[in-house]
C-alpha positions in Angstrom: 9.6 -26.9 35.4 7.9 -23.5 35.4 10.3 -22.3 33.0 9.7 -24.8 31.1 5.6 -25.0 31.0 6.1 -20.7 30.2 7.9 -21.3 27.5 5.3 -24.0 26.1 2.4 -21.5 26.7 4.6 -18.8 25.2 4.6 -21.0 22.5 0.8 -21.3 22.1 0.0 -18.1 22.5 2.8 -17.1 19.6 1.1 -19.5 17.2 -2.3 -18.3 17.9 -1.3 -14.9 17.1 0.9 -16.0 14.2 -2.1 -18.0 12.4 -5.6 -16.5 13.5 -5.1 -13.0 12.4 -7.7 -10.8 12.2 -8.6 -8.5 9.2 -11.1 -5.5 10.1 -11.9 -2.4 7.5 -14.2 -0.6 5.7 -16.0 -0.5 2.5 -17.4 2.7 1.3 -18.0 4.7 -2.3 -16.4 7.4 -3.8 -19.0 9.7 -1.6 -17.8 8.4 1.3 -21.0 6.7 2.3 -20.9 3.4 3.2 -21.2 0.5 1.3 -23.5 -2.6 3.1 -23.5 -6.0 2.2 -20.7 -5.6 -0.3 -18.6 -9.3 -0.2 -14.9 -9.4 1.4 -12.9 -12.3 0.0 -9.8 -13.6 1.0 -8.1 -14.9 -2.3 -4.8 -17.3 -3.2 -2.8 -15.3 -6.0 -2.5 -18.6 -7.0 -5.1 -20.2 -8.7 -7.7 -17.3 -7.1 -9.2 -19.4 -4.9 -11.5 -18.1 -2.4 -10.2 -19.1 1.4 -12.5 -17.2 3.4 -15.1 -14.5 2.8 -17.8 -12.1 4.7 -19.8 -9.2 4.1 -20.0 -5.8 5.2 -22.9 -4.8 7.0 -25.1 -1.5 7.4 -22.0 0.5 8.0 -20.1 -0.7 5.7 -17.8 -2.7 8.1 -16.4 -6.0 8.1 -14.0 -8.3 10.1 -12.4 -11.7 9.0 -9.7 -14.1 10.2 -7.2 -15.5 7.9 -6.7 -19.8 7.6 -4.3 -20.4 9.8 -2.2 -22.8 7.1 -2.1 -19.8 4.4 1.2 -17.6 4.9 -0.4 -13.6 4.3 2.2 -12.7 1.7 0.8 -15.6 -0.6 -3.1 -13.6 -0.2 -5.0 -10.9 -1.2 -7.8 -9.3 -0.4 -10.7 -8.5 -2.7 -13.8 -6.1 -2.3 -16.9 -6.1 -4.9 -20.5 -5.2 -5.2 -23.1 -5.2 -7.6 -23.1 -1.1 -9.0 -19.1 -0.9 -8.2 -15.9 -1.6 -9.5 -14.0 -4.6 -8.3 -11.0 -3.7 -5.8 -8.1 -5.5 -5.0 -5.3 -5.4 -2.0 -2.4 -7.2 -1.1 -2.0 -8.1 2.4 1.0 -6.5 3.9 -0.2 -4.3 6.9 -2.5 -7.0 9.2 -2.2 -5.0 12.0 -3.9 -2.1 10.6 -7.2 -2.0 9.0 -7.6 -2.9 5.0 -10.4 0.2 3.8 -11.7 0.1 0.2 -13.1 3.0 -2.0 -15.2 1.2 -4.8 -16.0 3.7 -7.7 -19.2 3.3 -9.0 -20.0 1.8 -12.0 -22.9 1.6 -14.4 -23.2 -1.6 -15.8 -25.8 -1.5 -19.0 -27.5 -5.2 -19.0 -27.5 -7.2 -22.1 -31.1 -6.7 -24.1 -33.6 -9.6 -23.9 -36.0 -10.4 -26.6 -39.2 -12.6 -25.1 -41.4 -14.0 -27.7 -44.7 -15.3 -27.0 -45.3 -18.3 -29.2 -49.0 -19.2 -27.1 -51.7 -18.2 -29.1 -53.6 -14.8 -28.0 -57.0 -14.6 -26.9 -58.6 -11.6 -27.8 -61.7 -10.6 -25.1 -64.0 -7.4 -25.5 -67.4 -7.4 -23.1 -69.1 -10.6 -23.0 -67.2 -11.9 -26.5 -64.1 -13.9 -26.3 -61.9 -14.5 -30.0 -60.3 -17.4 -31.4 -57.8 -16.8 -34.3 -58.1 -19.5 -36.3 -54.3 -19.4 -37.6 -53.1 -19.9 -34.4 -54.4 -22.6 -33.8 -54.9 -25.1 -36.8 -52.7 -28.1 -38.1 -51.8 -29.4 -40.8 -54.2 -32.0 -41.0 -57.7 -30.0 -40.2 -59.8 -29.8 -42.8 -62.9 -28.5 -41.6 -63.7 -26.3 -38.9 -65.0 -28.7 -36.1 -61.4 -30.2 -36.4 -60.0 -26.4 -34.8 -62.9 -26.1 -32.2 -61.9 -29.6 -30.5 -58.3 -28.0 -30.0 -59.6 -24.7 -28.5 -59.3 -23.7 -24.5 -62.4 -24.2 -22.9 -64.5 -25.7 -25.9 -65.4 -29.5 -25.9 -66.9 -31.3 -28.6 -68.8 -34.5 -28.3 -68.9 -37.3 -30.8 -72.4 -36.4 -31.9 -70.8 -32.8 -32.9 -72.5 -30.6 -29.6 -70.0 -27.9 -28.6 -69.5 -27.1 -25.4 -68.1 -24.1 -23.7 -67.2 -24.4 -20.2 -69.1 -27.5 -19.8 -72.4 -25.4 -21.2 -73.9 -26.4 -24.6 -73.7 -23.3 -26.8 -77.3 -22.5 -27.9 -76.3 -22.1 -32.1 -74.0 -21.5 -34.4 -74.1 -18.1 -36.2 -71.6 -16.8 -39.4 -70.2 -14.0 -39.9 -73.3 -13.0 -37.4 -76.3 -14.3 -39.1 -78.6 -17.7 -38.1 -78.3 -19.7 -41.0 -78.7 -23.6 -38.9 -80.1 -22.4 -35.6 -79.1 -25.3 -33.5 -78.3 -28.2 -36.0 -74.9 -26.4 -36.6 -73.0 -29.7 -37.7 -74.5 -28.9 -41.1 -71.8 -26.0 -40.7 -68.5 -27.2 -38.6 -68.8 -30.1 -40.8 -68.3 -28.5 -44.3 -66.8 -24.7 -44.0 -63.1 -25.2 -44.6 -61.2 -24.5 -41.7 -58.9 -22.1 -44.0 -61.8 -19.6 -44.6 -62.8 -19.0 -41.1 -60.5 -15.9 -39.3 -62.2 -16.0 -35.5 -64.4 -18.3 -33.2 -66.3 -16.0 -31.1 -67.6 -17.1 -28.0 -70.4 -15.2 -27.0 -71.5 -14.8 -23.6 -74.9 -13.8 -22.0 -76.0 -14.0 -25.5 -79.5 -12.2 -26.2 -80.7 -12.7 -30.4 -83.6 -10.7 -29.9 -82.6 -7.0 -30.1 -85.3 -5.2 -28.5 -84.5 -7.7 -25.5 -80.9 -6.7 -24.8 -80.7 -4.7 -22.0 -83.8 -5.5 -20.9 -84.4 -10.1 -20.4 -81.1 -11.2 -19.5 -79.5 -14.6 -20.8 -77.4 -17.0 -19.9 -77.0 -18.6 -23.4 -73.9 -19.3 -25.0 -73.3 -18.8 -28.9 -70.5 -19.4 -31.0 -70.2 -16.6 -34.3 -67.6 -18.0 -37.0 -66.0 -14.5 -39.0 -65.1 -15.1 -42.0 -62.1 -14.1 -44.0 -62.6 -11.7 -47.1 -61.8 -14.2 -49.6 -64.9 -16.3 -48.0 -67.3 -13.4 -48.3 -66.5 -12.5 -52.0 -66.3 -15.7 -53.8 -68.0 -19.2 -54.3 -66.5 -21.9 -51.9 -66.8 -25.4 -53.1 -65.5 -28.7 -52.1 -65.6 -32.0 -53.8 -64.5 -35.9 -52.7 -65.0 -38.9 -54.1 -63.6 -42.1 -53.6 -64.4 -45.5 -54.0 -62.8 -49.1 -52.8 -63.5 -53.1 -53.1 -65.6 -54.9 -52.8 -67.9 -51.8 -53.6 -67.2 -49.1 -51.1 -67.6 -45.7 -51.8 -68.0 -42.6 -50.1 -69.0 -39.2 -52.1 -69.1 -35.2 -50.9 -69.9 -32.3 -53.3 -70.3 -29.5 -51.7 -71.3 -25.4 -52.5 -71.1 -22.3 -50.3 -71.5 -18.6 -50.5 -71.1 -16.4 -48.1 -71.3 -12.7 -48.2 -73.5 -9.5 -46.1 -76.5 -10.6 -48.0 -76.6 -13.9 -49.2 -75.2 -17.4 -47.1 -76.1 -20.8 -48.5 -74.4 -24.2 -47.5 -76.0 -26.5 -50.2 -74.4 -30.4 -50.5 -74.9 -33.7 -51.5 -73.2 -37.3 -49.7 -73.5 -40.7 -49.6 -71.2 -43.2 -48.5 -71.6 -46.9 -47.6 -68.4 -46.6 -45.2 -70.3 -46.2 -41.7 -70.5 -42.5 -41.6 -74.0 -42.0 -40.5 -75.5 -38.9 -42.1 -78.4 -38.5 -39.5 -75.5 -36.7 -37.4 -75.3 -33.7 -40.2 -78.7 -33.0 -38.9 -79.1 -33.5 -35.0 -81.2 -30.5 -33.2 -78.6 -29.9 -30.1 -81.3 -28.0 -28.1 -84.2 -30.2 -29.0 -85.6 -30.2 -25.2 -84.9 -26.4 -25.2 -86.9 -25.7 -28.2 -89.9 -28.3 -27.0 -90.2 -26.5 -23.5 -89.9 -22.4 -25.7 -92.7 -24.0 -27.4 -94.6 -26.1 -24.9 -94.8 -28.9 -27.3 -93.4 -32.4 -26.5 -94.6 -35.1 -29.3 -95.5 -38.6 -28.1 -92.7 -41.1 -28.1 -92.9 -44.2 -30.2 -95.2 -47.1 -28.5 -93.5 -49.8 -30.7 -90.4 -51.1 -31.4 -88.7 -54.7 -33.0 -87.0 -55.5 -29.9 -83.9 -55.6 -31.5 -80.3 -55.2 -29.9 -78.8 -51.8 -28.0 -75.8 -50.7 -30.3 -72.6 -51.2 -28.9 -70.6 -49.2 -26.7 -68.5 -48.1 -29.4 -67.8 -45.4 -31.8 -70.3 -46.0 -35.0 -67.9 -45.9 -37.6 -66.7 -49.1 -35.9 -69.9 -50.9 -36.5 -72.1 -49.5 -39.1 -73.1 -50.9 -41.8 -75.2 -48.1 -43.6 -76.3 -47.0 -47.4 -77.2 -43.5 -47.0 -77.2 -40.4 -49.0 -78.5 -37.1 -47.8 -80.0 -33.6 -50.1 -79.3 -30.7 -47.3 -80.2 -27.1 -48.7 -79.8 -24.1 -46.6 -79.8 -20.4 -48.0 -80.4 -17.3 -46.3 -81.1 -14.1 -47.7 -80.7 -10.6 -46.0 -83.2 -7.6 -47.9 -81.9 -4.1 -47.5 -85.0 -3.0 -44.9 -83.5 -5.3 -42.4 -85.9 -8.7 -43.3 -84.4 -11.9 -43.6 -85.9 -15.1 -44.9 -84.3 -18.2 -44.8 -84.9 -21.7 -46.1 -83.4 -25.0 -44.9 -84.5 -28.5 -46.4 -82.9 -31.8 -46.2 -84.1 -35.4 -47.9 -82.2 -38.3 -46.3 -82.2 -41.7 -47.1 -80.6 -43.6 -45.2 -80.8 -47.8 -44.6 -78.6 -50.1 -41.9 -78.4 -53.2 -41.0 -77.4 -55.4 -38.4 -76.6 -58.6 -37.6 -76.2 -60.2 -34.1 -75.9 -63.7 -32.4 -75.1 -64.8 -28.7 -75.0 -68.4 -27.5 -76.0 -68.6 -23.7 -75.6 -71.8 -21.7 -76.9 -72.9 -18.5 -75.5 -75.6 -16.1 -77.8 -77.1 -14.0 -77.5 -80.3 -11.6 -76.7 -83.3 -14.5 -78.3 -81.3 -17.1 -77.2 -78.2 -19.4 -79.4 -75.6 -21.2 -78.2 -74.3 -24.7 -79.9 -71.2 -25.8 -78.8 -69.8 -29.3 -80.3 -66.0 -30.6 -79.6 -65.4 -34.5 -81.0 -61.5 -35.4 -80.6 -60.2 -39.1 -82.2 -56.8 -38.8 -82.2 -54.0 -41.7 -83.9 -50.1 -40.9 -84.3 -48.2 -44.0 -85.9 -44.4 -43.5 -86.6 -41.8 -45.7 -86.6 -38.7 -43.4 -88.2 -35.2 -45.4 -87.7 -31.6 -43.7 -88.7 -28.1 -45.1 -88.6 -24.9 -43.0 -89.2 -21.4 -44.3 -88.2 -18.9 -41.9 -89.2 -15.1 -42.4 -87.1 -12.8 -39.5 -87.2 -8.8 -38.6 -84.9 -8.1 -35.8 -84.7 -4.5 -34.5 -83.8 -2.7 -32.0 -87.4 -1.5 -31.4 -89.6 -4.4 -33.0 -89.3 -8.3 -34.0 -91.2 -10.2 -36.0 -90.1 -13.8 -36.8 -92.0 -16.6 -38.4 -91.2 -20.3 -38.6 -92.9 -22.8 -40.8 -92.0 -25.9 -40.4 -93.0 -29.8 -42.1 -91.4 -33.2 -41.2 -92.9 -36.3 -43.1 -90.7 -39.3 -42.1 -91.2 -43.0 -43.1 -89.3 -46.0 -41.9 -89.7 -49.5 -42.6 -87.8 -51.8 -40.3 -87.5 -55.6 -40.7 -86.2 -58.1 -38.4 -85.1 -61.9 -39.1 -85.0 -63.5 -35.4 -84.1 -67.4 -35.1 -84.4 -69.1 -31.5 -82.7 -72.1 -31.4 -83.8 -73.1 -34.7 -87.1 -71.2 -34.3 -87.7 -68.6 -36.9 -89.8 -65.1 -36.2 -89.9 -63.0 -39.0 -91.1 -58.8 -37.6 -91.6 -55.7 -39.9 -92.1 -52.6 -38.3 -93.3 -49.3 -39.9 -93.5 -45.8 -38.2 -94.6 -43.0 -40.7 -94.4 -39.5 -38.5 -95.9 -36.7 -40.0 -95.3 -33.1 -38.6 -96.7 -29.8 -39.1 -96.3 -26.7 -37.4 -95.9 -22.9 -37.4 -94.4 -20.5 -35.1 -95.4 -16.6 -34.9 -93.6 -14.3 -32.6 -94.0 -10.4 -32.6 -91.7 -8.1 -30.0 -92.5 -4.5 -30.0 -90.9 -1.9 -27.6 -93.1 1.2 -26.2 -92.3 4.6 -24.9 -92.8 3.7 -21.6 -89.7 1.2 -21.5 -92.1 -1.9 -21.8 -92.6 -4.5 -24.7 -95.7 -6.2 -25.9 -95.4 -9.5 -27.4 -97.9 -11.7 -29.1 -97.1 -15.5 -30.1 -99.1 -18.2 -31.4 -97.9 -21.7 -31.9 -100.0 -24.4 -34.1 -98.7 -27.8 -34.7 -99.9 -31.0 -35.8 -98.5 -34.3 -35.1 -99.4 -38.0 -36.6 -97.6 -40.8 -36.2 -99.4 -44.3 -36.8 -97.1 -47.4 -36.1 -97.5 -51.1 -37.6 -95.7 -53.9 -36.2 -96.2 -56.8 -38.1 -95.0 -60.6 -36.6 -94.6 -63.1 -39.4 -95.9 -67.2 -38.7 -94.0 -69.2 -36.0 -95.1 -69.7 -32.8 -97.8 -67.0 -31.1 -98.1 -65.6 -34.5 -99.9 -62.0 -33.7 -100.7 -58.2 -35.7 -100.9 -55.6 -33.3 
């Protein structure tokens, strides 16, 4: 019996020595220094599969058993790390150690090519640029269709631009003030194709003799224009027409170069594309509080219906046709006088019903409401602008006239009932601006600025016979 359970652990201890060898070595390079973390593999020569693997570590050493179901003769030994040559060694001394000298080798890495596709920003002090190219499609036509696709700008449907959620204060090209803040009149027309940058411009201070000295927090927008916008005429021209007599005109002329700008056009459409937007002041409240002038609002109205939460186009029913003339002219001692005018005519008209009932214990109220209302207006502008702007004086002087006349009508039937209204509201608006900057030696500036205005606006509402028939 003990013969027998020697031989059994004789036995064992044979086939644990037989199947768990163990491979130590070294990997070092042709210096002799030693080679860390380089990868020990233990392959099949056939097929080259990998059966067991370590690395080396700081010293270059490493130690690995072989599987104890793979004969050695069928195995070899591989050494490789990233800067050396590959080495390889068959496994027929496993009693001494397997060492590996790995040349080293300088592998050059294939060249990579990155292209940048993104458009570029360009940014210099407070200004940040916009190429245009980069950024366009084919289907813009003007240039408000490129600022809607620019970082950081948003455009609202009444055309005000916004720049980081801050209304920009105007709308300059190729650096002059041609709109002041009713810029639609300009991302509306100017082809998209002749304008090279947006600039944003931040902190922005018109008034030279200010900069440096009243800081700003106003955001502007400059438009740069291409050389073949500066040199030549740019004009633009649709017309188009459809049953049962739609139609929808847009001749327009432009010249823009160092001395002279003009954006000069006539439209008129029947389509629902309301005109009054080409002329909206974006910093109306801004320019009432400069001035300290707020006019009265209107006491008098028809009553009729709040539009509809939808876009205008949708629901407008408009004749309108607009006259908008704005030229600018720069003389060679640095005085610019510019002119812009504008004659709309522009008339709507609505028509709206709603049926209402009410159920009450064995009874029910029907109420019916039946409104045809039409709002024609005939809205007149002229200012004449005469502007100096140096670094050590300003002189600007704004004249400005608004005669606007409306006549608004209103058919209103209540459950058979008929009111017939006519409202007119005739504003008339006069007023002129002075303001004179001068810089002295002492650092300082005197200013003097007068302001005169005049406002009228005398409102008639009119209600036609039925029932508490009244003139007020």
């Amino acid at each position: 019996m003990v013969i027998r359970s020697l031989g059994v652990l004789a036995g064992l201890l044979f086939s644990l020595t037989a199947f768990a060898q163990e491979i130590k070595g070294t990997v070092k390079d042709s210096t002799g220094k030693a080679v860390p973390w380089a990868s020990v593999n233990v392959r099949k020569k056939a097929g080259n599969a990998v059966v067991a693997y370590t690395t080396t570590d700081v010293k270059g050493a490493y130690q690995l058993k072989l599987p104890a179901n793979a004969p050695a003769d069928s195995l070899y030994l591989e050494a490789r790390c990233i800067g050396y040559q590959a080495q390889n060694k068959l496994l027929t001394r496993l009693s001494a150690g397997i060492d590996f000298i790995l040349p080293i080798s300088f592998n050059e890495l294939q060249s990579v090519i990155i292209k940048n596709t993104r458009p570029v920003l360009r940014s210099g002090g407070d200004t940040l640029g916009y190429k245009v190219s980069e950024f366009t499609s084919p289907n813009d036509r003007v240039i408000a269709d490129v600022l809607k696709r620019l970082p950081g700008i948003t455009v609202t449907e009444d055309g005000t631009i916004y720049y980081n959620n801050k209304p920009v204060s105007g709308v300059y090209i190729g650096g002059d003030n041609l709109l002041d803040d009713k810029y639609n009149i300009a991302t509306n027309t100017i082809p998209q194709g002749v304008v090279d940058q947006v600039q944003v411009i931040n902190n922005h201070q018109p008034i030279k003799v200010l900069q440096n000295k009243v800081t700003s927090n106003d955001v502007a927008i400059n438009l740069t224009l291409k050389d073949k916008g500066k040199l030549r005429l740019l004009g633009q021209e649709s017309v188009g027409a459809g049953l049962p007599g739609d139609y929808n005109e847009d001749l327009n002329a432009m010249l823009f170069n160092d001395r002279f700008k003009g954006i000069n056009y006539v439209k008129a459409n029947n389509t629902g594309n309301d005109l009054q937007q080409d002329i909206v002041s974006h910093n109306i409240s801004g320019n009432q509080q400069r001035t300290g002038n707020t006019p009265p609002v209107t006491m008098l109205s028809l009553g009729a219906v709040n539009n509809p939460d939808l876009s205008r186009r949708r629901w407008l029913f408009n004749h309108s046709g607009i006259l908008n003339l704005n030229n600018l002219v720069n003389f060679k001692n640095g005085l610019q006088l510019r002119m812009n005018a504008w004659w709309l005519h522009d008339k709507q008209q609505q028509d709206y019903s709603q049926q209402t009932s009410i159920y009450l214990p064995g009874d029910t109220v029907n109420y019916t409401e039946i409104q045809h209302n039409r709002f024609s207006a005939d809205l007149l502008h002229a200012q004449l602008t005469l502007n100096e702007n140096k670094e050590k004086y300003y002189l600007n002087n704004t004249l400005v006239v608004d005669d606007n006349r409306s006549v608004n009508n209103s058919n209103l039937n209540t459950n058979g009932s008929v009111v017939n209204q006519v409202f007119r509201d005739n504003p008339l608006n006069f007023s002129n601006e002075f303001d004179m900057i001068r810089s002295v030696r002492s650092n300082n500036i005197i200013e003097a600025y007068s302001y005169i205005s005049h406002f009228a606006e005398p409102e008639n509402r009119t209600i036609g016979q039925g029932y508490n028939a009244m003139r007020s």
